[in-house]
N, C-alpha and C positions, 0 to 999 in steps of 0.2 A: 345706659349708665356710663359716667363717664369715669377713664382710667384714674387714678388718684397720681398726683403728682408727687414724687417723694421730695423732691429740696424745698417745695412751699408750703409741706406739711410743719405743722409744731413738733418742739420737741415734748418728747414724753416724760415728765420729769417725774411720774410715778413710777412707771415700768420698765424704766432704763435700768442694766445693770450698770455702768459707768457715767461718772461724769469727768468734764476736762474741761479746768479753766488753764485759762494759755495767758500767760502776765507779760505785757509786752514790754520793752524797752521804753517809749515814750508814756509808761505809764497806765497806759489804757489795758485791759481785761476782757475777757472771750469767755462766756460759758457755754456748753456744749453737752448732750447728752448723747447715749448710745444707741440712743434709738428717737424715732419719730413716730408720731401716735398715726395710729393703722395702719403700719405697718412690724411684718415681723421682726424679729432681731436674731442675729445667728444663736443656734443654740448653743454651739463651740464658742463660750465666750471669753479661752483663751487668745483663739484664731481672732474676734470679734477683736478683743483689744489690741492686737498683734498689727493686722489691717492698716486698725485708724492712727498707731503711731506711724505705719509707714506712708498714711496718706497726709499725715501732718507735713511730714520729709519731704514729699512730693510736692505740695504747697509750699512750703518754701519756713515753712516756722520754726523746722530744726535744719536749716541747711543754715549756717552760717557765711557761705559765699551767695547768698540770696540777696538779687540785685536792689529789690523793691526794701527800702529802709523802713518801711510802715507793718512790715512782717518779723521785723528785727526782735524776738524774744528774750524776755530773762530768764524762764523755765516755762514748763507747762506740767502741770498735778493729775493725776489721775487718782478716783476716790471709786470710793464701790458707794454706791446710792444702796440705803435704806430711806426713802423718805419720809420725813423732812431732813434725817442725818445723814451727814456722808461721812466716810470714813478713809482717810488719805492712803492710799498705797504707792503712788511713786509721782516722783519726782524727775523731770527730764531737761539735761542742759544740752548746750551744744558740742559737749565732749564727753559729758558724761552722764549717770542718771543714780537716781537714790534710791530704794527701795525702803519705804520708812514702815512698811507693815511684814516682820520674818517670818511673820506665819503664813500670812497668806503668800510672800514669796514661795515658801515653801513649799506649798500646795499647788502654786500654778510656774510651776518649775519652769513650763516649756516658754512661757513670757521672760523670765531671767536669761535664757540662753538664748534668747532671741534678741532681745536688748547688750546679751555682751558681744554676741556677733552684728547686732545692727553699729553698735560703736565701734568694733574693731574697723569696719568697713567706714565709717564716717574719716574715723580718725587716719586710714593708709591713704585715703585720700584718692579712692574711687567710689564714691555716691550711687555711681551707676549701679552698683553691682544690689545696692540694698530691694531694688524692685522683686527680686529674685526670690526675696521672704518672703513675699504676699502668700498668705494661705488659701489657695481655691479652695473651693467647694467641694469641688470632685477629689478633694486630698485621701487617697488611700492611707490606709491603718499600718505605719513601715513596724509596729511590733507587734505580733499576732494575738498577744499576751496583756495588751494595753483594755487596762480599767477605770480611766481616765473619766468616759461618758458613755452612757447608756447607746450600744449601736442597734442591738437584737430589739424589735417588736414584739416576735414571738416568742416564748419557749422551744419552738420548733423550729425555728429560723438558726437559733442559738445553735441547736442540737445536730441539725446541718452544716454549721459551721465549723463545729468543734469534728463531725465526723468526716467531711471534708479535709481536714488539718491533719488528721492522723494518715486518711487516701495518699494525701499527697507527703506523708513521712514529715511534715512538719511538727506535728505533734507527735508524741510517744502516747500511749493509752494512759499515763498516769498524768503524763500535764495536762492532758486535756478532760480528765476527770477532774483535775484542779482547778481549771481554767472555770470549768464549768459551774461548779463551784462557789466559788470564788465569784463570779458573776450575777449567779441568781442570787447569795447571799448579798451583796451589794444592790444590784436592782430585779427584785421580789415581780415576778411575774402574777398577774391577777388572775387564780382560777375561773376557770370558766366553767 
């Protein structure tokens, strides 16, 4: 069986959570989706959008001293895909960006403080420094207490974790009965 190639794959314009049309300067239009069909998509799909504005950067679409004039952009839109509807959340220039959906800013907090530090860094005028944001994979949990997305598979996994937390004096007995909580009330473990 041969490996599937991921840039010659379609994109998945059902199962994508994002789409991003990039409106260029000479007029011409780019649409894009978050994902390619057979392939997975990150489940962190703060981190997922976080990424591809930085790999726009990288390509050259929001770097405004980008030599190739054929990448020269007016903005680029990012929409949450329900399809056939999208629905607009942000808006990106070369100085600055829109956030045209508060709710949903609101909820994906950590994309807002990623974009007022990806433009603080555009704007002092060291680019370099924006690679730095890339979210890996391997990105550890930096607040123990984050409810953000589903990390425990188990109910036991969870249970070691939370009593690990207290082992190690991170947790007091009350936050991590909170935590706990708090957790499976959010994502309900499937009896077995």
């Amino acid at each position: 069986m041969q490996k599937k190639n991921f840039k010659s794959a379609s994109w998945d314009i059902y199962d994508s959570t994002y789409i991003q049309v990039i409106y260029l300067q000479n007029g011409k239009e780019f649409t894009g989706y978050s994902k390619r069909t057979g392939f997975a998509e990150k489940n962190d799909k703060q981190a997922l959008l976080i990424n591809w504005i930085i790999r726009m950067h990288k390509a050259g679409y929001l770097d405004e001293s980008w030599p190739d004039t054929r990448r020269k952009v007016y903005n680029i839109e990012y929409y949450i895909n329900h399809h056939p509807i999208k629905k607009i959340i942000l808006s990106l220039y070369y100085k600055y960006y829109e956030c045209l959906d508060s709710k949903w800013g609101m909820s994906n907090i950590r994309v807002i403080e990623f974009l007022d530090t990806f433009y603080n860094i555009l704007n002092s005028g060291d680019p370099q420094k924006i690679k730095s944001l890339y979210v890996h994979k391997k990105t550890r949990y930096n607040d123990p207490f984050d409810l953000s997305q589903r990390r425990f598979i188990t109910q036991k996994s969870l249970h070691e974790y939370c009593h690990r937390m207290m082992e190690n004096n991170t947790f007091t007995q009350e936050q991590s009965l909170s935590f706990y909580k708090n957790y499976i009330e959010k994502y309900p473990f499937k009896n077995h």
